[in-house]
Each structure stands twice: as C-alpha cells, then as structure tokens.
C-alpha angles and dihedrals in degrees: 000000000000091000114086126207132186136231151157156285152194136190117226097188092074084063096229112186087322091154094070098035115074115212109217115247114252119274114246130263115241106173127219124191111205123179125220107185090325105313106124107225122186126218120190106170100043092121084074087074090082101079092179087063113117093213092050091055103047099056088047091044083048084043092055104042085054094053094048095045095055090037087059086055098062099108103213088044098097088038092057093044102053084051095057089053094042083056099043082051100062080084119076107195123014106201114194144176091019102192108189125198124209084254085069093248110163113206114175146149118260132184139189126207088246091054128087104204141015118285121203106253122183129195143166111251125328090300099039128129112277113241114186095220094175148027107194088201086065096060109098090347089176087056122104087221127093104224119207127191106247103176134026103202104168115187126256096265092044084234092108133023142192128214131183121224133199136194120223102342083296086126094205091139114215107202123228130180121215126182111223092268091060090256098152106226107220089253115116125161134181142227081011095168083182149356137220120179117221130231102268092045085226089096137022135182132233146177118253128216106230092221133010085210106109094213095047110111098201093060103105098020122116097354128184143221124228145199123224131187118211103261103025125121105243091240081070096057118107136216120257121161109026139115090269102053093039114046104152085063090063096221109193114227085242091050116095118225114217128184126196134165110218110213097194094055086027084229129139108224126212109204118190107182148157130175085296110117085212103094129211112210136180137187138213145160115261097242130109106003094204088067108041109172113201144204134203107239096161136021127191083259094068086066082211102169096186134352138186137195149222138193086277106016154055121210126204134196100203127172089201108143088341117084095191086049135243131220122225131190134217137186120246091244087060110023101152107116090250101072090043118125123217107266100165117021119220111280114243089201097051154329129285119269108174142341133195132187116223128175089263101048146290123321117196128173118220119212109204114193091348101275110060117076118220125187127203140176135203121190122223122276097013136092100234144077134205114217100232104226102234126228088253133352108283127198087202136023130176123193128211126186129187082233143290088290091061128073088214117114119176111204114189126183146180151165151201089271089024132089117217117268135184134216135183107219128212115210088199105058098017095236139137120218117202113244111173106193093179115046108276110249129201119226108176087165083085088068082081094048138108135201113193120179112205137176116223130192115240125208091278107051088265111138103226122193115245119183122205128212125190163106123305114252102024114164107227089221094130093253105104115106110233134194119205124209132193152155114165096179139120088003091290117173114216111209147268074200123141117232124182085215089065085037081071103045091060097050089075088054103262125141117234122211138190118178109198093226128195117266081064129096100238101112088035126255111324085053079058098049085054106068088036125118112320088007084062101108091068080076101072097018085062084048088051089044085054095041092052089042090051084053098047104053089048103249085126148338128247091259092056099047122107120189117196137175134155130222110336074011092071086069084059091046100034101049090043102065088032095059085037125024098166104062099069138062094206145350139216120197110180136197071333126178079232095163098042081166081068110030105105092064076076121094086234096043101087099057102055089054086105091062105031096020135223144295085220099071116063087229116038082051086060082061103043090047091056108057090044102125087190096062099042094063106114129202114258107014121132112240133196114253101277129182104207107201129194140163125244084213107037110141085193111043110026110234087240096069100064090034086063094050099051085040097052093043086051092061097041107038109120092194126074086244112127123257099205129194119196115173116183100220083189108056141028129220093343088270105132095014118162110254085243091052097043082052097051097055103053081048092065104032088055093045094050086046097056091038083058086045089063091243116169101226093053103048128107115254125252091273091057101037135255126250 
C-alpha cells in the first residue's frame, strides 16, 4: 500500500447538467453483525466484498460512469490539463531506475514526453551511446492488457538483465531476460514479486506470488523463493528459502521470504521481511543450493531497518535505542548484529534517511525537521564526518554508489521549489560535478513561490511539522483555496520533493500543504510509533490541529479546504472528515484502506498486520476499529463533497474498500455535496499508470478541488449552475 496514486471529483449540488446525468440509485443495505471479544460491529454493505458479483459491479461500473461524465463537465479542467503537460514536457527525456554494473552498464528507464510509459535503454558509461533495449507496448502486442516494466535486475557482469512486466496494475510480474543488444533469451517466469542473480549469472532466484487471482487470499501467504537455471522451464525450479524448507527459522505464513547474493561480500543473503521495518536476515556461502545452511545475523529485536555490505564488512542501520538510527559495523567473520561496533552515532538534529559504502567511507544523509536535507561524509577508518556543503540547500537528498569497491558516489537533491539534480562527488578534491541523468528543464513559474516551514500544535501539545507551499503575495484573508495532503504510515517521509503536477496547482493561486503527520518517519522512529496501531488517531487528530491552524491564521476557510491521501493515506483522509465534517470543503480518498476491521480478509492484509494491527489480538482491534473510516460514518451528518477512488485490480487495497465507503456516505450524508465513486476497471494502485492516465487524474481531482473551492475559472455557468 506504500505506492499513491491520484484521482478525481464533482459537486451535484451545482446541478450541472444534472438533466441529462443520472445519478445511480443508492445500493441496499444488507446488514452483518460480527463480533470482535465481545464488541458487536454492523456491517451493512458486506455483500460489496464479492467483486465477481454482477450486482456489485454494476453499481461500481454506474457509479463510475456518473462520476466521469460530470467530471468531463468541470470548465478549467482541460485547461488545467494541457498546462500540466505542457509542463511535464518541458523535459525532454525522463530517465528513471538507473541500475549500473561494475562494468560500468547503465540500464535505465527513459521516457519521452510522447511516450506513455517508460522504455529499457542501455548505455556504456554516463556518455555512451543510448541503445532503446525494450518497448514495453511490444510485449504481447496482441494482448488486451497494457504491460509496464516494474523492475530493472541486471546480472552481475551487466552483460544480461532481467525485468519484470505487468498488465493493467495488476502487479503480477511476468519475468523476461534480455542480453544487452536486446537480443530476448527464451526464460520466462510468472508471478516473479522479485530477482537476485547468482554468482555464476547462469541462474538467479526469485519470489513467487501463490495466485494471480486479486481476491485470493492465499495469494501472498506463505510464499517461496526459487531457484531457476537459464534455460529451465519454470515447472523444473526448486524451493529454496520458505517456510517449508526451512522450519527451525520459524518463518510466519504472512512473512516473505527473499533471497540475494551479494557480489562485493561474495554471501548469499536470506530476508524475511513484512512491513515491519525490524528485519530478519540470514547468511550464508554461495555454494550447493540444495543445502543452503543458514545464520541469524539479525533478529526483530535488532530493530535493523537496512543494512549493506563490503568485502569485510556488514553494515546496519538500526533504531535500537536510537530513534533517529545508528549504524553499526561488523566483520564478515562475524557478521551477526551483536558483535556489530558503532560506526555512526544517533543524530541529535534528525533521523537517518539513507547511507551508502563506497571505496572511500561511509556517506549518510541527515533529515532535520523533516524537511531540510544534510550530507556527510566519513572517510574510512576515522571517527569523524565532515558535513559536504550542497550545490543548493535540498530538502531531500538520496545517494547512489556503483558499490563499496568504486570511489564513485551520486548525490541528488531536491526541494519544494527545486527540481531534482544529480552530482557525482569527488572525496579528494570536495567537489560536486554536475551530472544531470533526466534533461534539465527551466521553471521559471517557481520565481513567484514560497515555501514556508511551521510548527503547529496537535491536539495533544505535540508540536507537528507543516510545510507550505504558495504564491508570493497572497492576502490571509481566508479566501485562498488550499489543498491538504497526507499519508503518516510505515514510517514513511513525505517530501520536501518538487512535482511539475503541484507546480500546476499553484499557478491558480492555490496553497499547497503537506503536515508531516505522525505515523511518518520524519522525526525518526519513535514519530512513526506514534501514529501506529492504537496510536493511530494521532494520525488524523495532527491533520485537524493543521487544518484549524491553516483557518486561523487566515491562509483559507473550511469551505475552501480540500484533504487529500492515497492508500494508507485514506486512513489520514477518511477518519478526518469523519471525526470533523465541518472543517473541509471537499475530500479525496484514493485507492484508500478505508475498512481496516476488515482489512485482513484482503490478500495484502496480513501482511500489514505488523504496521495497522489484527483483529486477532483485543487491543490492537481497538485500534484497528478505531481508525475504520467505514464504520465511523454516521446517519445524518452533513460531509464535505468527497470522490472515493479505487482500483478493480489493485493487489494492495482491495476495490471494495473504497466501494463500501462511498457506498455507505452515500447513504448517510445529510448535504446535498456529492459522494462520488470512480473505480478504474482497467489499473490497480497507480503503479504502472499510463502518463496520460496519471495526468488526467490529478486533472480532475485539482479542478474538483478549486470548483469546491468556489474559483472563478472552474465554476459552472449560469446555465448550469454555480457552486
């Protein structure tokens, strides 16, 4: 559910050519009482869980149509539209999930702003020649299905690699092999989740979904790791890291096995993990595959969130008893955590974000407040870093090496008014040399913007991070319209990141906000613990303390407030206009875990027990009842206008989640706002979306957003009525 995707709105009340729109009637109510230790819940729209249905389609596939033919109506829409792609054009190659070999291969996604999706490019070096490998609208061209690549896994060597397709957001990866001329070997494997070459780049390993079928619930339980042999049918691979083969490690059915061989440290690595940022790791020599002998390095205990390795050494980030994180260091001989040395101590000033090992030392990036970016750079064998002084101040900054063998370290930033860049840094002279991936792109449009960082004060005294995002001049007169967005899950940090899409939305004077919410990582882990199962509600109650504060000090009033959040990020949405439905103008839930009671009757819900909780346990369904938005709706409240969104092949948020909450609103709505449902029959969770489709919902989910907001240039005309 990490993965967002954006949709779309309308308001009936305006009447908009509502004599020629029939609004669907609403679905019946067919009530189940479930128990939970002894708490009664009622469910009247259960029957919505059976997507094949044909009842239950139906009334998705009317609502749909509804929601798309008023949606067309919205004047400003195709205006805004044709902006954003005028502004996505300005670049004239996206390039995308670069994977580098030692031999210094570049493969990479790259995408034109003709094209729709990202195509497989290869080239020698950073100044090589570009080769176009792959076209992902050629695979199966005789196929209904829209296939996106989904994983880039070169070999070891960068003379082969693998990638993983999809059709439709369905993510059931199907797994192809491609030499660098192009040249498709004969492998191909199905249901692949994830790739490691072996040693010897004649064999690899994967994980393998249990069903392609969306509703199965087995279908991600107790999943196993294989082995394949280039040239092999798949029937002939073998298991060799599961529950099954390996008893004594007490691998849970929810728990997902992963298996990597590691070419600097020449170990083969067992990964159990979950959501749960706690890994479980294992180690073991690359020799006979049938009789894989593995060691503990890592128990849940560790609290080692990521680690990474040398010839000599492992490195773990751990937040054990250090919220902003640590990272230790072990020697390959012995490699378990407990023998690991402090390398990095725990940051006063923030958490953590990312670390690399290059041949030189150790790189880290330091995230301060959540929203301001630090390097620094400690060279091997000393107890000191040296912060690097950027090319500009970043709010983010990610860092990429070739491996721990190679001197070369990539930095790229970025910021709310800032597009990414990349540099390649040099240690021995302390400079950075600009090395643009993507074609660089003017905006001179973000001369008028602000970025304003607050602290506003949540229900509880905690002081919570809001960024602000707007033109310059604005009057605080109450009047701007402003469009809230939010996620607070996994530990997750939101921004500060730059977008050409939000680029757009600011140009018709609109503020965009973004609270960083507990339940993220952006004050490090204990900010995360705290908007975790039963502290969930801290969630939603710190996205009401920034609302009020965006209405008191005049950036906006409650009618011209728009919250939006997309997948763990419904919870943020849902539960906020549930606890207070008077302090927005519209909502936007998308691809949302609206019914988290019910959420582990999903295929992806087990395994997101660790993060949200079960229904098994009295008190962590206390917590998961409480931040239900579905069953929080209450008859005869007034709500704001809200488009619920899902996906009819979404692998992470069923498409009946969100169905039962617009259902449910629908039915209990005491305005004359819309409740909109828009299901694409034709994606999943937005991973995977076609460039147009991606456009075109954040398209109509801006311009529903500003005519709530009462803007001129999106209102109906007379004729059609004004909101």
């Amino acid at each position: 559910m990490k993965k967002l995707a954006f949709f779309i709105a309308f308001l009936v009340s305006t009447g908009l050519y509502a004599q020629k729109i029939a609004k669907p009637d609403a679905p019946p109510q067919k009530i189940v009482t479930d128990e939970y230790h002894g708490v009664k819940v009622e469910d009247p729209y259960r029957y919505m869980e059976d997507l094949k249905d044909p009842k239950v389609i139906n009334w998705m596939k009317e609502n749909t149509n509804y929601a798309e033919a008023v949606l067309n109506k919205i004047p400003g829409k195709e205006e805004m539209l044709a902006k954003m792609r005028e502004l996505d054009g300005r670049t004239a190659a996206r390039i995308y999930n670069l994977k580098m070999s030692d031999n210094d291969d570049y493969y990479y996604l790259l995408q034109k702003p003709e094209d729709e999706k990202g195509k497989l490019y290869y080239s020698k070096g950073y100044e090589g020649e570009e080769k176009l490998l792959f076209e992902p609208d050629n695979y199966k061209s005789d196929s209904d299905g829209s296939y996106s690549i989904l994983g880039l896994f070169p070999d070891n060597e960068g003379e082969k690699i693998a990638i993983i397709l999809a059709p439709d957001g369905s993510e059931n990866g199907e797994m192809i092999i491609l030499n660098r001329q192009g040249e498709r070997l004969q492998d191909q494997l199905d249901l692949v989740d994830y790739v490691s070459w072996l040693k010897d780049d004649n064999s690899l390993v994967y994980t393998k979904l249990n069903s392609a079928d969306l509703t199965d619930k087995n279908r991600q339980l107790n999943l196993k790791s294989y082995i394949h042999k280039l040239g092999d049918e798949q029937a002939k691979d073998k298991v060799v890291f599961s529950s099954a083969n390996n008893s004594d490690l007490n691998i849970k059915p929810e728990e997902i096995p992963l298996v990597f061989y590691d070419k600097d440290a020449d170990k083969l690595l067992g990964l159990v993990v979950t959501v749960n940022k706690a890994l479980k790791l294992y180690m073991a020599e690359p020799g006979d595959m049938n009789n894989i002998s593995w060691k503990q390095l890592t128990s849940a205990d560790d609290k080692v969130e990521d680690f990474s390795l040398s010839s000599n050494h492992i490195y773990y980030k751990t937040f054990k008893n250090a919220p902003n994180f640590k990272i230790m260091m072990a020697g390959l001989d012995k490699p378990a955590f407990e023998n690991a040395e402090l390398l990095v101590d725990s940051p006063e000033e923030g958490p953590i974000n990312d670390f690399e090992i290059s041949r030189d030392g150790i790189f880290y990036v330091v995230k301060s407040n959540g929203v301001e970016a630090k390097v620094y750079f400690q060279p091997k064998g000393q107890q000191n870093a040296k912060q690097l002084e950027l090319p500009f101040t970043a709010g983010s900054a990610s860092l990429a090496t070739k491996g721990s063998k190679f001197g070369d370290v990539w930095v790229t930033i970025s910021g709310w008014t800032s597009p990414a860049k990349r540099y390649m840094y040099d240690p021995s002279t302390d400079n950075f040399k600009f090395q643009p991936l993507s074609t660089p792109a003017e905006y001179p449009e973000l001369d008028d913007l602000v970025a304003k960082e607050v602290m506003v004060t949540s229900h509880d005294g905690v002081k919570v991070p809001v960024s602000i995002l707007h033109k310059k001049g604005i009057k605080m007169d109450g009047s701007n319209p402003v469009m809230m967005y939010g996620y607070g899950s996994y530990g997750a940090t939101i921004g500060p990141f730059f977008s050409p899409l939000l680029l757009a939305y600011t140009l018709y004077d609109g503020i965009f906000v973004v609270p960083h919410v507990r339940g993220g990582g952006e004050l490090g882990d204990d900010w995360h613990r705290a908007g975790q199962k039963l502290n969930k509600p801290n969630t939603w109650k710190d996205a009401i303390a920034a609302a009020e504060y965006l209405i008191d000090e005049g950036y906006t009033s409650s009618e011209k407030l728009s919250i939006f959040g997309g997948s763990a990020g419904g919870i943020f949405v849902g539960r906020a206009i549930t606890e207070r439905p008077d302090l927005f103008g519209a909502a936007s839930p998308q691809v949302g875990a609206m019914n988290t009671v019910r959420m582990e009757e999903t295929p992806n819900g087990p395994v997101n027990a660790p993060e949200f909780g079960t229904v098994k346990d009295p008190e962590e369904f206390k917590g998961l009842l409480e931040m239900d938005s579905y069953l929080h709706i209450e008859d005869g409240t007034k709500y704001p206008a809200t488009l619920v969104t899902g996906g009819m092949n979404d692998p992470r948020v069923s498409a009946w989640e969100p169905a039962k909450f617009a259902a449910r609103l629908q039915a209990a709505n005491a305005s004359d706002e819309p409740i909109l449902l828009l299901t694409d029959f034709g994606s999943g969770h937005g991973i995977g979306d076609t460039k147009t489709k991606r456009l075109e919902n954040f398209a109509n989910t801006f311009s529903f957003f500003y005519w709530q907001a009462g803007h001129p240039k999106f209102q109906p005309t007379q004729e059609m009525g004004s909101k």
